[in-house]
C-alpha positions in Angstrom: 42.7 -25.5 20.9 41.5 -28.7 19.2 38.6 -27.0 18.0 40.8 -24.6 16.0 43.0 -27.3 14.8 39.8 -29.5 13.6 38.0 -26.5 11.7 41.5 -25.5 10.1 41.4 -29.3 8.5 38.1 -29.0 7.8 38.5 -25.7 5.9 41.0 -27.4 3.9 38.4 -29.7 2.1 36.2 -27.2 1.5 36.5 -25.6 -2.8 36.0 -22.0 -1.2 37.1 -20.5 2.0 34.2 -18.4 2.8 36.9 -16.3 4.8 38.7 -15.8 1.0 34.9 -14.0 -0.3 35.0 -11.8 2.5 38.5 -11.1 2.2 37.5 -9.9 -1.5 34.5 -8.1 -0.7 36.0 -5.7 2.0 39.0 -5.1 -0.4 37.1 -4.3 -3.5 33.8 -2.9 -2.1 34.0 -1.8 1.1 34.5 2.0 1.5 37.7 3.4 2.8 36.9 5.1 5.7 35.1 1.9 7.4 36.2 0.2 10.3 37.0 -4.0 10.5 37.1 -5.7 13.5 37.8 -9.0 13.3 36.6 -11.1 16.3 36.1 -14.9 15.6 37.5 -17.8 15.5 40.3 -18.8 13.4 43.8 -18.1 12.1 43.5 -14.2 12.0 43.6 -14.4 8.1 41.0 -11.3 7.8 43.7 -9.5 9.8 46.7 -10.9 8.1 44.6 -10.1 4.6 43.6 -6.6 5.2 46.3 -4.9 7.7 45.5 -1.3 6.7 41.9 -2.1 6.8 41.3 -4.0 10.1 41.7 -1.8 13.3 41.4 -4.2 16.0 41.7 -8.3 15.9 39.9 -10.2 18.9 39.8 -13.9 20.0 39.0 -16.3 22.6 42.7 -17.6 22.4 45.1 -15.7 20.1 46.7 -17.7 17.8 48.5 -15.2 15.9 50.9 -12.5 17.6 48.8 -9.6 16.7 45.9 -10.7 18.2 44.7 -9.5 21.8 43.2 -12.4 23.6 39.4 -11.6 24.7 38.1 -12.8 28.1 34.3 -13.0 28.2 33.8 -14.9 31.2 
């Protein structure tokens, strides 16, 4: 959990999220009728971004209530 805690402070410092270019991409460019599955690390925000876009949300340790937790041990 501290590894989450330390990237979200770290994200903080940086002048772009690269999470917020992504975010724009799929919303602007990315066809309809595709699929997003976010699995990573993180605070869900593709999820939260893009609800009618994202299908399925997957992490290590969920964070957010929407997520399913993934065990891949």
């Amino acid at each position: 959990m501290s590894f989450f805690l330390g990237f979200a402070k770290q994200v903080e410092k940086w002048p772009i999220n690269p999470v917020d270019l992504i975010i724009q991409y799929i919303a602007k460019k990315l066809p309809k009728n595709h699929i997003i599955v976010d699995m990573g690390c993180g605070e869900a925000k593709l999820s939260a971004s893009l609800k009618h876009k994202v299908r399925l949300s997957l992490k290590i340790i969920a964070i957010a209530s929407f997520r399913s937790t993934l065990s891949i041990w």
